[in-house]
C-alpha positions, 0 to 999 in steps of 0.5 A: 800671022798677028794675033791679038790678046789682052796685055793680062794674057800676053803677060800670062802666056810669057810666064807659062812659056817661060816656065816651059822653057819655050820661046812664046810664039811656039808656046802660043802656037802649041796651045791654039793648034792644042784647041784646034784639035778639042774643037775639031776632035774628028781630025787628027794630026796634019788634018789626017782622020789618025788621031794619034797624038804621040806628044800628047802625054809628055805635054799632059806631064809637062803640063801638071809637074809645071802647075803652081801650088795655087793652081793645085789647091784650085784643082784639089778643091774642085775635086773635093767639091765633087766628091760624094761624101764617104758611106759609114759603114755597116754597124760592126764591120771594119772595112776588111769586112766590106771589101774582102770577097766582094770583087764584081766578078766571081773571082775569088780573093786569091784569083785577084791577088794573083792577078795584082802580083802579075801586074806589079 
């Protein structure tokens, strides 16, 4: 199979495969058969309806360990700009105040302490 790019992104495809260590033509592969699989989210692997992927989170840590410093000030900014600004709070509280007892359920301070301590 031939596919065509631009020289820009040729350029740019050899660079990331590069730094992921991958021959280009498997890189470029990996990435169309990754939009394949976004355009066609009904079908999973091998045009099977699994759609388990056991590859997909050692490819999303390759991915974001391999990010540039300027693609990670782009993701931080974006988020930023998405973010509600921070509520004050309450005239006289501190933040221990607001939060302590609080839980969306009626467990209480120490069911939810408990529960943390099991998990770590």
């Amino acid at each position: 199979m031939i596919v065509n790019v631009s020289p820009e992104t040729e350029k740019q495809l050899a660079e990331l495969a590069a730094r992921n260590g991958e021959p280009v033509p498997d890189f470029a592969g990996s990435l169309l058969e990754e939009k394949l699989r976004e355009v066609q989210p009904g079908e999973g692997l091998n045009g099977t309806d699994d759609d388990v992927d056991p590859d997909a989170l050692e490819r999303a840590v390759a991915q974001m360990i391999n990010r540039t410093p300027e693609e990670i000030e782009q993701t931080r900014a974006r988020l930023f700009q998405q973010m509600e600004p921070p509520r004050p709070l309450p005239p006289g509280q501190t933040l221990f105040d607001v939060i302590c007892g609080k839980w969306p359920g009626d467990e209480t301070d120490e069911e939810v302490l408990r529960a943390l301590e099991k998990l770590s």
